[in-house]
FILO-573240 format. One record per residue: residue number from 0; residue in one letter; x, y, z of N, C-alpha, C in turn. Coordinates in nm, 4 decimals. Each point is the difference from the previous one (the first is absolute). Example, Ala and Ser with C-alpha at 12.3 -4.5 7.8 and 13.67 -1.06 7.14 Angstrom:
% residues 2
   seq   type     n.east    n.north       n.up    ca.east   ca.north      ca.up     c.east    c.north       c.up
     0      a     1.3190    -0.5690     0.7800    -0.0890     0.1190     0.0000     0.0900     0.1200     0.0000
     1      s    -0.0350     0.1050    -0.0720     0.0820     0.1190     0.0060    -0.0770     0.1090     0.0730
% end
This chain:
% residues 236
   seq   type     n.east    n.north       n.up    ca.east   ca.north      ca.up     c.east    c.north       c.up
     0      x     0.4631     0.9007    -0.4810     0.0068     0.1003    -0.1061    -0.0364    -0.0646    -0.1334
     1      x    -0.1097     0.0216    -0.0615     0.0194    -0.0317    -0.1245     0.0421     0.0347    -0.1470
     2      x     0.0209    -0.0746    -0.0795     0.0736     0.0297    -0.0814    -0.0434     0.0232    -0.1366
     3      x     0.0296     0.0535    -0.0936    -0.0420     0.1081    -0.0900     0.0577    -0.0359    -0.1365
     4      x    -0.0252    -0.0960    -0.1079     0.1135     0.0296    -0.0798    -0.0330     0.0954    -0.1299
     5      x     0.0794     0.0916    -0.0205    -0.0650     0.1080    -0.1081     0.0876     0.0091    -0.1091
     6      x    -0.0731    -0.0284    -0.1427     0.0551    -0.0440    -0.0744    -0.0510     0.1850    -0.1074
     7      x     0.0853     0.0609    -0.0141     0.0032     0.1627    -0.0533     0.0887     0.0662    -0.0639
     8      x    -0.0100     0.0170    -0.1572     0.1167     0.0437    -0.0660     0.0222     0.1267    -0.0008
     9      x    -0.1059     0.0948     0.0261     0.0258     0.1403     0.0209     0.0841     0.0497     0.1342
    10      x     0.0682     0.0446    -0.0127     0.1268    -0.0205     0.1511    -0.0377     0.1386     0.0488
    11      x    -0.0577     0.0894    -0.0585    -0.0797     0.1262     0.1527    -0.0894    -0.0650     0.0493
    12      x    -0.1099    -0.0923    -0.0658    -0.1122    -0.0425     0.0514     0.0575    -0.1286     0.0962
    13      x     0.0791    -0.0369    -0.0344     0.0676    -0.1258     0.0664     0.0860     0.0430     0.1565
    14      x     0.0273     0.1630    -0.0275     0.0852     0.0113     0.1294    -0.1047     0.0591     0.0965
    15      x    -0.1251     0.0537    -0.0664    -0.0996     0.0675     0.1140    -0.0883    -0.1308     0.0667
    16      x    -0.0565    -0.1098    -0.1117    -0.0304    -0.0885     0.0953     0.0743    -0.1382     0.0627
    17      x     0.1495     0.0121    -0.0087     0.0907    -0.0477     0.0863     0.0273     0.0830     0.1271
    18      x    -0.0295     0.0943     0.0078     0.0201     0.1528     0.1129    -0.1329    -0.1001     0.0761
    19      x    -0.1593     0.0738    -0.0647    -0.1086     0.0219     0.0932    -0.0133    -0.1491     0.0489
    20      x     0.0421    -0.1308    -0.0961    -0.0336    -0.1116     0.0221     0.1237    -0.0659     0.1708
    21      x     0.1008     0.0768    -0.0302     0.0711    -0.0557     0.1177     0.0008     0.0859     0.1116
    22      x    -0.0662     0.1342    -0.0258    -0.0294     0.0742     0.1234    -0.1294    -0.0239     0.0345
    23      x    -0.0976    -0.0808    -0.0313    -0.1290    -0.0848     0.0796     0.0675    -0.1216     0.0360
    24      x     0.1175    -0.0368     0.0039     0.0107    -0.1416     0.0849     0.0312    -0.1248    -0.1195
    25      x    -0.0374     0.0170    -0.1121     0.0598    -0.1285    -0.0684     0.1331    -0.0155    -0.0174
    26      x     0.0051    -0.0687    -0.0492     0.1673    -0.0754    -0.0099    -0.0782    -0.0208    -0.1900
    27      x     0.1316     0.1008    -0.0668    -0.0678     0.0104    -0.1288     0.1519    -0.0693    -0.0926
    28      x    -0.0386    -0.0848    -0.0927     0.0570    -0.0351    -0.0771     0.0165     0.0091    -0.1981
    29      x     0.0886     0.0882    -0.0560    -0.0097     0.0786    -0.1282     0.0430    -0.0691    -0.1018
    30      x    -0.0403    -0.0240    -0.0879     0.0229    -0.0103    -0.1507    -0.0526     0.0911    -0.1084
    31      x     0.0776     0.0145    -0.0974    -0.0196     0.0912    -0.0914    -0.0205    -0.1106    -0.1336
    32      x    -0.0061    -0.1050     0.0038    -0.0243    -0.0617    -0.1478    -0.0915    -0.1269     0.0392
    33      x    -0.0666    -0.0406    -0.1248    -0.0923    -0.0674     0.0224     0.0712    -0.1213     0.0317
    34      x     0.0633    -0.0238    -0.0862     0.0857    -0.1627    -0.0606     0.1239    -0.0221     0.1641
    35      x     0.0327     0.0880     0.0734     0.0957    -0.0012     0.0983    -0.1090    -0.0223     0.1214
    36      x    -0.1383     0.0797    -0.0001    -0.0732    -0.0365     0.1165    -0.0550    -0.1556    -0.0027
    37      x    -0.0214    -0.0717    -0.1158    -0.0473    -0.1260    -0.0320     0.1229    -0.0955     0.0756
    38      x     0.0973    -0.0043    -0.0417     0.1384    -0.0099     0.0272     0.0144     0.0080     0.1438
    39      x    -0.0061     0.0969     0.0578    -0.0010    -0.0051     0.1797    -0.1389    -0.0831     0.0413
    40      x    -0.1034     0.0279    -0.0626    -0.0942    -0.1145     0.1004     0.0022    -0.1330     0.0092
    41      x     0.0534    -0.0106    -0.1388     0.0267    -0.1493    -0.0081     0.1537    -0.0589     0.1040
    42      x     0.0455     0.1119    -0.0193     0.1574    -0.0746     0.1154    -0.0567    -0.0058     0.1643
    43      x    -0.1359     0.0877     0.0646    -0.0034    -0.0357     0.1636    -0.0709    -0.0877    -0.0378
    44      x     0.0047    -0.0737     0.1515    -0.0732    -0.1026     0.0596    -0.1120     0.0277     0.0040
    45      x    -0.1382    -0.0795     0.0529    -0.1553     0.0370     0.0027     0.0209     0.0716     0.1296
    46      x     0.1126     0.0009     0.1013    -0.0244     0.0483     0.1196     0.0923     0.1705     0.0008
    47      x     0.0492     0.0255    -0.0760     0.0591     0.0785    -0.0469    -0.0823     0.1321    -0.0933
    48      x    -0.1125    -0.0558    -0.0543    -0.0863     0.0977    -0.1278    -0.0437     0.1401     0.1100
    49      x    -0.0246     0.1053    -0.1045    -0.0360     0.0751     0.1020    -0.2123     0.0109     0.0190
    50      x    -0.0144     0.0609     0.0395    -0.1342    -0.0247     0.0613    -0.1167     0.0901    -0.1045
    51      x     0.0590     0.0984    -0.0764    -0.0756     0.0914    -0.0887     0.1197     0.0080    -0.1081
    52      x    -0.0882     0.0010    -0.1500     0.1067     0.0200    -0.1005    -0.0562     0.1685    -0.0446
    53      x     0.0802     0.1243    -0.0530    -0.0354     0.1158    -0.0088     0.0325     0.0063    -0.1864
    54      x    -0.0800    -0.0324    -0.1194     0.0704     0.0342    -0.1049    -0.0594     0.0654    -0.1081
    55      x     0.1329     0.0661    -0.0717    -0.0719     0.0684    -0.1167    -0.0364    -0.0641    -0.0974
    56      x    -0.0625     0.0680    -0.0985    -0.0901    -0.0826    -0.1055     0.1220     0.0008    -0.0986
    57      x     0.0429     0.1309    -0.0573     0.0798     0.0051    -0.0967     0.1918    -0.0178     0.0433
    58      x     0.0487    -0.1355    -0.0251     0.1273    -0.0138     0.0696     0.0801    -0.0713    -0.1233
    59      x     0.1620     0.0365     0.0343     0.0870    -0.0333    -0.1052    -0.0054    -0.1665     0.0686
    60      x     0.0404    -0.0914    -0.1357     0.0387    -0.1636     0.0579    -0.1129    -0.0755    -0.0180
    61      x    -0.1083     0.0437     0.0991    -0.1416    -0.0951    -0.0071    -0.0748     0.1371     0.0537
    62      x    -0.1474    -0.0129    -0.0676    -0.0896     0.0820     0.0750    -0.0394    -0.0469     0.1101
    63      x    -0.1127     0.1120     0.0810    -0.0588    -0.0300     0.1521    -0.1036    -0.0966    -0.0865
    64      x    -0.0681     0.0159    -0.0783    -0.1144    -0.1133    -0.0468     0.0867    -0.1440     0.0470
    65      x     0.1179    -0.0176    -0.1079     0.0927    -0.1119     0.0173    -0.0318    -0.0820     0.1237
    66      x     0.1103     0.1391     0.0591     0.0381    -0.0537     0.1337    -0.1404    -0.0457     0.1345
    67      x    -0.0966     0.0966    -0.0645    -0.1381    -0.0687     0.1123    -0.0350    -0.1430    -0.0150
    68      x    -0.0012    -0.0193    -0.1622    -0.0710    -0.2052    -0.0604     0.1459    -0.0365     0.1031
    69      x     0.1095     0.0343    -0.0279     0.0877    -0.0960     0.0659     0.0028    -0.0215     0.1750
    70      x     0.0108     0.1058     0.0907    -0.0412    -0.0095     0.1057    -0.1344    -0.0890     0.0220
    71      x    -0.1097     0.0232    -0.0825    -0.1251    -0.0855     0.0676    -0.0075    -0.1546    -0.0449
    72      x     0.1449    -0.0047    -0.0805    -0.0206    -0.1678    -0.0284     0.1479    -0.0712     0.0533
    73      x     0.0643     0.0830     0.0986     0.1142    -0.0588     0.0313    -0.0401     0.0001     0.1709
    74      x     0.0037    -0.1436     0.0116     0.0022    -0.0527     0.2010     0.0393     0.1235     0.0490
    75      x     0.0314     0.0117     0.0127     0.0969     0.0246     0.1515    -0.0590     0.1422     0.0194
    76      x    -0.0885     0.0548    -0.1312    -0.0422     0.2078    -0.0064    -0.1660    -0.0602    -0.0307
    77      x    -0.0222    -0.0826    -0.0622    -0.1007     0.0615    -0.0407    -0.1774     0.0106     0.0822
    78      x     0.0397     0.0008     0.1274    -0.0864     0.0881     0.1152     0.0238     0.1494     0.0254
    79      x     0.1005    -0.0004    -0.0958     0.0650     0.1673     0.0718    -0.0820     0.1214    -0.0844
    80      x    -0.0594     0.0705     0.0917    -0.0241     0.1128    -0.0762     0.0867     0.1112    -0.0800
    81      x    -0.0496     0.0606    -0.1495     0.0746     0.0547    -0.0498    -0.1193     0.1593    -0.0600
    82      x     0.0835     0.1078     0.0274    -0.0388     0.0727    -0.0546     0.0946     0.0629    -0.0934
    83      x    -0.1078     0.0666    -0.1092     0.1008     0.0361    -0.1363    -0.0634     0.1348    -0.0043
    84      x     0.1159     0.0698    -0.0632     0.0446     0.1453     0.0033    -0.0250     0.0294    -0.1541
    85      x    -0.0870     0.0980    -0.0937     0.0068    -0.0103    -0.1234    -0.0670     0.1234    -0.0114
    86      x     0.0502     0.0604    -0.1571    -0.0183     0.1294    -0.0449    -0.0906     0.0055    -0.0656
    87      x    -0.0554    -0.1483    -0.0438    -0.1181    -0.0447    -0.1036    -0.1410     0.0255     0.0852
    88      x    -0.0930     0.0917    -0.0355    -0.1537    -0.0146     0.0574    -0.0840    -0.0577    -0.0508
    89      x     0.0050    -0.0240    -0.1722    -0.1172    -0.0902    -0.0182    -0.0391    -0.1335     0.0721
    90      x    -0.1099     0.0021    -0.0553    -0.0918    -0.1392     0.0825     0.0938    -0.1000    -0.0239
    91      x    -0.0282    -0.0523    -0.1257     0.0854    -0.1003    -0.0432     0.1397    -0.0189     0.0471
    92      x     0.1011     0.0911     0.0269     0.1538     0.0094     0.0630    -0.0466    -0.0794     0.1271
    93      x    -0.0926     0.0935     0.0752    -0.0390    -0.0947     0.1759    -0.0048    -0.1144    -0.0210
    94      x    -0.1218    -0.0711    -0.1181    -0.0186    -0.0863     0.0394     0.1004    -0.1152    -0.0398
    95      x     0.1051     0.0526    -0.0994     0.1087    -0.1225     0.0038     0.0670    -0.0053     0.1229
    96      x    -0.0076     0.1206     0.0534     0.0898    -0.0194     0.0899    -0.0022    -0.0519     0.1202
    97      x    -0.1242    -0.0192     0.0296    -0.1243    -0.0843     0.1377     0.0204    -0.1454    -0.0633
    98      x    -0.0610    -0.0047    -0.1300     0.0379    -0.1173    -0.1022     0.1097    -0.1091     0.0483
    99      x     0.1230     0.0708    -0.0037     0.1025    -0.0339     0.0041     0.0336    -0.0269     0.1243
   100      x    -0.0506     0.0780     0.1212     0.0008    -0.0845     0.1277     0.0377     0.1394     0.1060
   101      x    -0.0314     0.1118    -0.0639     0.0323     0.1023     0.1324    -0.1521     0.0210     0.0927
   102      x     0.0288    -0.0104     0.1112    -0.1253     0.0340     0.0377    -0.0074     0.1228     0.0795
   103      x     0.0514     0.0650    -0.0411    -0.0299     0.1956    -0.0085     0.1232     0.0713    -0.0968
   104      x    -0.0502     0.1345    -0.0281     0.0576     0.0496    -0.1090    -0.0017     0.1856     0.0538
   105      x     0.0978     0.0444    -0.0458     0.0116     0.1482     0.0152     0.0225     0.0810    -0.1244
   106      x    -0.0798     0.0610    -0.0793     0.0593     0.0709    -0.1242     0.0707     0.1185     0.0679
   107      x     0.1302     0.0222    -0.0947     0.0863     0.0966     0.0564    -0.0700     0.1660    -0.0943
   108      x     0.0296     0.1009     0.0353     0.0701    -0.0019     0.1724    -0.1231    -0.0101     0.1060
   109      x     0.0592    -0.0008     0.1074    -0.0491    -0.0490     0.1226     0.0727     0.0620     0.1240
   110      x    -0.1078     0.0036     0.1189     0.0715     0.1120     0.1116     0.0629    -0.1624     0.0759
   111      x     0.0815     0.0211     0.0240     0.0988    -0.1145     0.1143    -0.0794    -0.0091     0.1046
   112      x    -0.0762     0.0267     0.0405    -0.0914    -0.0103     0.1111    -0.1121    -0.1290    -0.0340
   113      x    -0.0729     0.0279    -0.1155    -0.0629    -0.1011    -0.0694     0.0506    -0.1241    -0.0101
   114      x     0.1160     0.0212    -0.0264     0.0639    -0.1620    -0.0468     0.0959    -0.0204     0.1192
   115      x    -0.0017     0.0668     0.1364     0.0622    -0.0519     0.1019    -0.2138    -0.0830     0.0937
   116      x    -0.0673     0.0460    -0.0440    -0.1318    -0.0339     0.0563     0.0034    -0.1353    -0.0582
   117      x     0.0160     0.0203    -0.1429    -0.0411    -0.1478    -0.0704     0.1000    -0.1358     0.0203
   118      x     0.0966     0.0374     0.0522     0.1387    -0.0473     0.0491    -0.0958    -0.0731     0.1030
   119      x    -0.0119     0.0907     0.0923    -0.0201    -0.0789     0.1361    -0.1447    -0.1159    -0.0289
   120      x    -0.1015     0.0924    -0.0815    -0.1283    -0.1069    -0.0187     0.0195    -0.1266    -0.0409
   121      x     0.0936     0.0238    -0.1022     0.0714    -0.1702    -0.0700     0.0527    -0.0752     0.0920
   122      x     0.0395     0.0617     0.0875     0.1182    -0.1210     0.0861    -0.0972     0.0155     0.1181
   123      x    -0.1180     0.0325     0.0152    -0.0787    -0.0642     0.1118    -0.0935    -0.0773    -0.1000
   124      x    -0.0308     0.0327    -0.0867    -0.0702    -0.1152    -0.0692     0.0461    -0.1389     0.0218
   125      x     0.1548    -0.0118    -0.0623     0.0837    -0.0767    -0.0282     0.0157    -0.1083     0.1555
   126      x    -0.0479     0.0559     0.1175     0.0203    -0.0641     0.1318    -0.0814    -0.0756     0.0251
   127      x    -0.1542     0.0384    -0.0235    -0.1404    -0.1009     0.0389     0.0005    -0.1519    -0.0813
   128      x     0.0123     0.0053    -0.1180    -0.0705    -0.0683    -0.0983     0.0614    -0.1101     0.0692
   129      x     0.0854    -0.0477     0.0567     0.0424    -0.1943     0.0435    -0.0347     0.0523     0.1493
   130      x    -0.0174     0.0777     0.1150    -0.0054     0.0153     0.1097    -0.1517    -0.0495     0.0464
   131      x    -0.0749     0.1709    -0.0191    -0.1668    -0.0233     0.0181    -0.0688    -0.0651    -0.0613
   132      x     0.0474    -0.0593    -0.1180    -0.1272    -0.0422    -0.0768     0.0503    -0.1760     0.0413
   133      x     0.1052    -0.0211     0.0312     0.0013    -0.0949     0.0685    -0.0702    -0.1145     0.1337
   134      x    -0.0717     0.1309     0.0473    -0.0906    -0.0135     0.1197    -0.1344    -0.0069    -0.0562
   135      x    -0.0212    -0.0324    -0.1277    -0.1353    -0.0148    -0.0403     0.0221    -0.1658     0.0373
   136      x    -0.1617    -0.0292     0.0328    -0.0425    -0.1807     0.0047     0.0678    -0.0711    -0.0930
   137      x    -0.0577     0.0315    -0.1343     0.0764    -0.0729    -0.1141     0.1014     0.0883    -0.0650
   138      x     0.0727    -0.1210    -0.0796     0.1092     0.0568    -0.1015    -0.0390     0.0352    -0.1297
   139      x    -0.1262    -0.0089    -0.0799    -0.0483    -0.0115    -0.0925    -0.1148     0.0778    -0.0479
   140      x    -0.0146     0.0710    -0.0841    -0.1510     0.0073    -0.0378     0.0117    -0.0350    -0.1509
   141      x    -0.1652    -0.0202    -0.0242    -0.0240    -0.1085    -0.1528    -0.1068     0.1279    -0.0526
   142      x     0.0077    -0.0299    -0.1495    -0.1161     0.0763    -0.0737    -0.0043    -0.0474    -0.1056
   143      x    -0.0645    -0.1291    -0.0135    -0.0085    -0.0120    -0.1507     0.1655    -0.1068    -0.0557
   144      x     0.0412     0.0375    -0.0263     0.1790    -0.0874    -0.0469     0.0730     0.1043     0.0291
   145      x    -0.0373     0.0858     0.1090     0.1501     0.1250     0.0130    -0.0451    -0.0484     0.1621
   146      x     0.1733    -0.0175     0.0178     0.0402    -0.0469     0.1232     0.0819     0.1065     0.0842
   147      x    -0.0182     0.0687     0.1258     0.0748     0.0912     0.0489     0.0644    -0.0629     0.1433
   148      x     0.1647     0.0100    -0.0025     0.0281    -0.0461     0.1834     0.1042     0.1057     0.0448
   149      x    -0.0998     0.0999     0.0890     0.0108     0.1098     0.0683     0.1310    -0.0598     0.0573
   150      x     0.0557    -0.0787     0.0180     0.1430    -0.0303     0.1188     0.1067    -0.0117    -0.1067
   151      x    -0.0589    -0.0659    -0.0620     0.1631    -0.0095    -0.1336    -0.0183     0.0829    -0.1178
   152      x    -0.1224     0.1118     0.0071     0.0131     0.0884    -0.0743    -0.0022    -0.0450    -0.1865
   153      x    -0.0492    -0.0849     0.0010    -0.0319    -0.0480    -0.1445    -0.1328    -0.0543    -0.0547
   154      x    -0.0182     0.0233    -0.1010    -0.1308     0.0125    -0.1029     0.0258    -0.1329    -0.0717
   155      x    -0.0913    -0.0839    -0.0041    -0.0100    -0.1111    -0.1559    -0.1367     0.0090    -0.0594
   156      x     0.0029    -0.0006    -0.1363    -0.1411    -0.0522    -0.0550     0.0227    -0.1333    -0.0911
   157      x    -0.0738    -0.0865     0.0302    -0.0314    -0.1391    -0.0184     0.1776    -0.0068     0.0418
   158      x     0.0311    -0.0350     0.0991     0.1626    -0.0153     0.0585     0.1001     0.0096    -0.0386
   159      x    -0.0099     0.1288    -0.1084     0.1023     0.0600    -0.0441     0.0106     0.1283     0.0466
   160      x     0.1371     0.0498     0.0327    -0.0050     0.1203     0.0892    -0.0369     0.1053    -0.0905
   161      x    -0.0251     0.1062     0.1001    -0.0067     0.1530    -0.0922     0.1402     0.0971     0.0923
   162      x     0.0672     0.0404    -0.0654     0.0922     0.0878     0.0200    -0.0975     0.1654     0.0578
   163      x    -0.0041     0.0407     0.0939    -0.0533     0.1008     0.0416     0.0849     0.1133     0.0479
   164      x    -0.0443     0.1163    -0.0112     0.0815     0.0768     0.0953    -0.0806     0.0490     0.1189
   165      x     0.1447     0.0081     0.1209    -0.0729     0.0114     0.1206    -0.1180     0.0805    -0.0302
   166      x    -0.0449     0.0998    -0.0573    -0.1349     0.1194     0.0423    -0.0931    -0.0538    -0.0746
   167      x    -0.0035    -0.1262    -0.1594    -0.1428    -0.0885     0.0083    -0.0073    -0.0805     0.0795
   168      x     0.1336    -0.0628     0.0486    -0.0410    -0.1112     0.0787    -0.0772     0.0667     0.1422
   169      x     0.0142     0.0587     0.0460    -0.1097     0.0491     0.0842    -0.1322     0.0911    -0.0356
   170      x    -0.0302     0.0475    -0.0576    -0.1221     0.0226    -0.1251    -0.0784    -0.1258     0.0144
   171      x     0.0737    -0.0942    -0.0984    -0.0384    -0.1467    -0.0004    -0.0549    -0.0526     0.1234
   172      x     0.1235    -0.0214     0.1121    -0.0546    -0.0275     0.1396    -0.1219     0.0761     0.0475
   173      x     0.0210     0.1358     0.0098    -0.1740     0.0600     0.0370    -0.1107    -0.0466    -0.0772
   174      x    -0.0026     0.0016    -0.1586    -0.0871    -0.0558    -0.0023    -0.0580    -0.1713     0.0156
   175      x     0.0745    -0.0721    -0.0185    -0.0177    -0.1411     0.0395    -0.0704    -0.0620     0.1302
   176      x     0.0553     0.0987     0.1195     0.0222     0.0182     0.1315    -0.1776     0.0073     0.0150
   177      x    -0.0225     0.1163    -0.0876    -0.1424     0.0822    -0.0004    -0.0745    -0.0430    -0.0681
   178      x    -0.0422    -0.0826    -0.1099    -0.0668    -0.0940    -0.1369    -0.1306     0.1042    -0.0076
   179      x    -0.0378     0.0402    -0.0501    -0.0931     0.0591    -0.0342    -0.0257     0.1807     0.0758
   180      x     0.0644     0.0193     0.0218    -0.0032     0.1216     0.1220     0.0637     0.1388    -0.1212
   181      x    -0.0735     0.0502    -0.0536     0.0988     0.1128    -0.0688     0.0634     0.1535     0.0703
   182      x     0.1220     0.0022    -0.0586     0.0653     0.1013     0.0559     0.0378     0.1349    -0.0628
   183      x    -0.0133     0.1084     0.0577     0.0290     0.1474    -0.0599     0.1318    -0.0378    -0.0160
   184      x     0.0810     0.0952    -0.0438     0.1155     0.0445    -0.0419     0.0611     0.0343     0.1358
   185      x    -0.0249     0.0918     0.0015     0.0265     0.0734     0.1457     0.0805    -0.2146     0.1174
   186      x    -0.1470    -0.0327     0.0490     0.0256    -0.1175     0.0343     0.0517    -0.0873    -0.0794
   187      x     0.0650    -0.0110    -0.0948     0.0833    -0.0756    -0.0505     0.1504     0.0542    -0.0064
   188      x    -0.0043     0.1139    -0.0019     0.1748     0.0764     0.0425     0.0419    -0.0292     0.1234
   189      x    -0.1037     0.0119     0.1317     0.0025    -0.0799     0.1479     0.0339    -0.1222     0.0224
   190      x    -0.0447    -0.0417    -0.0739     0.0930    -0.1723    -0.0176     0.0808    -0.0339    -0.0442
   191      x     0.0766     0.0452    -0.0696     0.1122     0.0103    -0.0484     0.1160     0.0915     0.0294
   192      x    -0.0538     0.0841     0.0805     0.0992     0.1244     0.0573    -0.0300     0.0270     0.1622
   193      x     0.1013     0.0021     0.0524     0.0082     0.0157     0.1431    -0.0255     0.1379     0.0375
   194      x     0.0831     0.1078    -0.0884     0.0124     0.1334     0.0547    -0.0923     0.0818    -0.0856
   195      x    -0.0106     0.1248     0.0280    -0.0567     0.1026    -0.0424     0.0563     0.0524    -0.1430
   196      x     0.0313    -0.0796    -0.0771     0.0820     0.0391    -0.1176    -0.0985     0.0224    -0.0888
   197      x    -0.0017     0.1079    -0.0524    -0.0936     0.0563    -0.1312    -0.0181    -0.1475    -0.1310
   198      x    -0.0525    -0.0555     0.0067     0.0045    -0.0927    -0.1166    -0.1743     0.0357    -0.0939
   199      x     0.0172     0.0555    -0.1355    -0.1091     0.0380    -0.0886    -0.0457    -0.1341    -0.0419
   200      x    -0.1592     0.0186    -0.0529    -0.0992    -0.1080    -0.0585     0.0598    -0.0557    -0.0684
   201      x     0.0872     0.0806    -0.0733     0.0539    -0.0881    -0.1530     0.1079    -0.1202     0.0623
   202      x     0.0556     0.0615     0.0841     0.1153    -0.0925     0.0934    -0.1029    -0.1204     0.0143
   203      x    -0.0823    -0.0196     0.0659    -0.0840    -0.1036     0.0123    -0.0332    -0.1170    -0.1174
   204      x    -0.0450     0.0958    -0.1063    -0.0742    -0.0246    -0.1152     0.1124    -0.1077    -0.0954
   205      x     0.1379     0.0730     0.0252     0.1105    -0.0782    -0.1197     0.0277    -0.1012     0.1260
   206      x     0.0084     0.0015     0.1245     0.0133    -0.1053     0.0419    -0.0811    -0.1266    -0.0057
   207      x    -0.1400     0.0496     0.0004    -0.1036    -0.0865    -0.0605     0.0335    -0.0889    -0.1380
   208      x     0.0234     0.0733    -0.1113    -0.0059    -0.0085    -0.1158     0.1139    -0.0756     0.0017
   209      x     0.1308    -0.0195     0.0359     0.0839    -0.1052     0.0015    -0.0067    -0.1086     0.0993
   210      x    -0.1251     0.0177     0.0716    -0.0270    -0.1174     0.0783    -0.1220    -0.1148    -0.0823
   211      x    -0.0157     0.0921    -0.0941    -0.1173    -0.0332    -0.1018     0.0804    -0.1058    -0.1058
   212      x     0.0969     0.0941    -0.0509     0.0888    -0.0749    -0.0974     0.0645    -0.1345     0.0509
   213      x     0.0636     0.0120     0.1598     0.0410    -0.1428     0.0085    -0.1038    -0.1124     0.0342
   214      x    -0.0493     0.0794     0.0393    -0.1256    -0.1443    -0.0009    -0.0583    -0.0554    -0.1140
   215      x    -0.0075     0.0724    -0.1027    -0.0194    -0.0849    -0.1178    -0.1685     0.0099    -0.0632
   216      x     0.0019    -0.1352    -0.0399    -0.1688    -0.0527     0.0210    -0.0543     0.0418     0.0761
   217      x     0.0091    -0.0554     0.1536    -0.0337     0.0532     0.1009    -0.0331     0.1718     0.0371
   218      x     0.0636     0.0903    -0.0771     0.0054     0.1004     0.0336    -0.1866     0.0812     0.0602
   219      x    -0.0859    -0.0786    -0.0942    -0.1088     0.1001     0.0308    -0.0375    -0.0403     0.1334
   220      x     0.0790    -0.0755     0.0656    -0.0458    -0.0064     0.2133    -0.0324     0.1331     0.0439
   221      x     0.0944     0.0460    -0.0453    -0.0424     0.1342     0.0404    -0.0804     0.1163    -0.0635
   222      x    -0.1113     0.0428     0.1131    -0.0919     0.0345    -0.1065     0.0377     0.1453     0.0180
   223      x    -0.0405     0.1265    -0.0793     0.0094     0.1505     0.0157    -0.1457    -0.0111     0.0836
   224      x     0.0121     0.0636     0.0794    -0.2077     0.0411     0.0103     0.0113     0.1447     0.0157
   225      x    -0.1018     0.0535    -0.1138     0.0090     0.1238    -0.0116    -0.0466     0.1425     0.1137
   226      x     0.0845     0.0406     0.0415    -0.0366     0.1239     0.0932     0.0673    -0.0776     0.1384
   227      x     0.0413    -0.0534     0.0049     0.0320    -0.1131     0.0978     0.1805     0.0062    -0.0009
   228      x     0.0652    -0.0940    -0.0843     0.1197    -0.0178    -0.0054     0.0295    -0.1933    -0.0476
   229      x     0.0176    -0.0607     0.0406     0.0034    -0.1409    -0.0262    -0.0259    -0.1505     0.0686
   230      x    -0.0390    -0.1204    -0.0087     0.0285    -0.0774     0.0992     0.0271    -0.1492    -0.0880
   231      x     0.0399    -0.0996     0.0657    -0.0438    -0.1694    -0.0319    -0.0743    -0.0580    -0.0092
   232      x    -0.0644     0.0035    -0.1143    -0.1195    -0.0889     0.0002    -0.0055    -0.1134     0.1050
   233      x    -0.1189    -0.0179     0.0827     0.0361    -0.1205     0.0817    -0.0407    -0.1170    -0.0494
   234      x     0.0602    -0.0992     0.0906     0.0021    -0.1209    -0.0751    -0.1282    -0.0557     0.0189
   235      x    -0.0280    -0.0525    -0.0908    -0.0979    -0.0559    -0.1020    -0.0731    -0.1786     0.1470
% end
C-alpha cells in the first residue's frame, strides 16, 4: 500500500481527498500546517517516508514552495515525488513551484478524479528511475561538462551536482540518452509520464525552462527547434 502524505489546511478539501485518497487504497497521512508537516518528516526514518508528498501552495507555518526546496534537499525524500495543489494560475506561480521542486501541479478547483490519475502517474514514475534504467550498459552519459548517472539519479556540471527534480531529471535523461534527436511535446510528456494523464505544452515548456535555469551557462544544450519541440545538441 502506498503511502500518501497530504499536507492541506482547508479541512472540506482535506476531508474529501482523505475520503477518495483512502478509498483507492492509500494509506493517507494529514497535516494541516506547514511548520508541523516539516516537523513530522524530519522525525521518520528514510524507511519510514511516505512514497508521494500531496501539498498545498498556500499553508499556515511554512508554505508548499517551502516545504518542496526542503523535501528535494533532505536524504532520505528527496527522490520522492511531490505534487502541489494551488489556487494560483499564472505562469510565473507554476513555475516557482516546479522551481522549487514539485514535479506536477493541480490548480484548484479540480475534479478528484484528475488528481487521483496524477496520484497514481507520480508514484509509477517514482518506481522506474533506480530499477530500468539500471539495466542500461552504462551508468553515465556525458555532454560537454554535464554529467548524468541514470542509477543514482544525479546531475553534475564540471563535478558539482545539480539539484533536479524527478520530471527534469528525466527530460534531461531523454535527451542525453538521445544527443541530437529532437522531440515534440507530445513525446516528451511520454517520457516522463507513464499514464494517460492530460499534461498541456506549457506543462512541458516550464519544465523545460527550469531545467534551463539549473543548468546555468550550460543552459543553451538545449536547443528549441521550431515546429518541432526540443533536443541536445550533440556532442561536439
Amino acid at each position: 500500500m502506498s503511502k500518501i502524505f497530504l499536507v492541506e489546511d482547508e479541512e472540506s478539501i482535506c476531508d474529501i481527498l482523505n475520503f477518495q485518497l483512502t478509498k483507492a487504497g492509500y494509506q493517507v497521512e494529514i497535516h494541516q500546517n506547514g511548520q508541523e508537516a516539516l516537523e513530522a518528516i524530519q522525525a521518520k526514518s528514510a524507511e519510514d517516508q511516505p512514497d508521494l508528498f500531496v501539498l498545498d501552495r498556500m499553508l499556515p507555518g511554512a508554505n508548499g514552495t517551502d516545504i518542496c526546496k526542503f523535501i528535494k534537499l533532505y536524504r532520505p525524500t528527496n527522490q520522492k515525488p511531490i505534487l502541489l495543489l494551488t489556487a494560483l494560475s499564472k505562469t510565473e506561480d507554476i513555475v516557482e513551484g516546479l522551481d522549487a521542486g514539485a514535479d506536477d501541479y493541480l490548480t484548484k478547483p479540480f475534479e478528484t478524479q484528475i488528481l487521483l490519475a496524477r496520484v497514481r502517474s507520480l508514484l509509477r514514475r517514482s518506481i522506474p528511475v533506480t530499477t530500468n534504467l539500471s539495466k542500461q550498459q552504462s551508468d553515465k552519459l556525458q555532454n560537454g561538462s554535464i554529467t548524468l548517472d541514470h542509477v543514482q539519479c544525479k546531475v553534475w556540471i564540471d563535478q558539482a551536482e545539480v539539484e533536479l527534480t524527478l520530471s527534469e531529471f528525466k527530460l534531461l535523461h531523454t535527451f542525453m540518452k538521445n544527443s541530437g534527436r529532437a522531440f515534440s511535446r507530445n513525446q516528451l510528456v511520454e517520457s516522463i509520464q507513464d499514464g494517460p494523464v492530460h499534461v498541456t505544452d506549457r506543462t512541458i515548456d516550464t519544465h523545460i525552462f527550469g531545467l534551463r535555469k539549473k543548468l546555468g551557462e550550460h543552459a543553451n544544450i538545449i536547443e528549441t527547434i521550431r515546429g518541432v519541440g526540443y533536443r541536445v545538441k550533440p556532442n561536439e
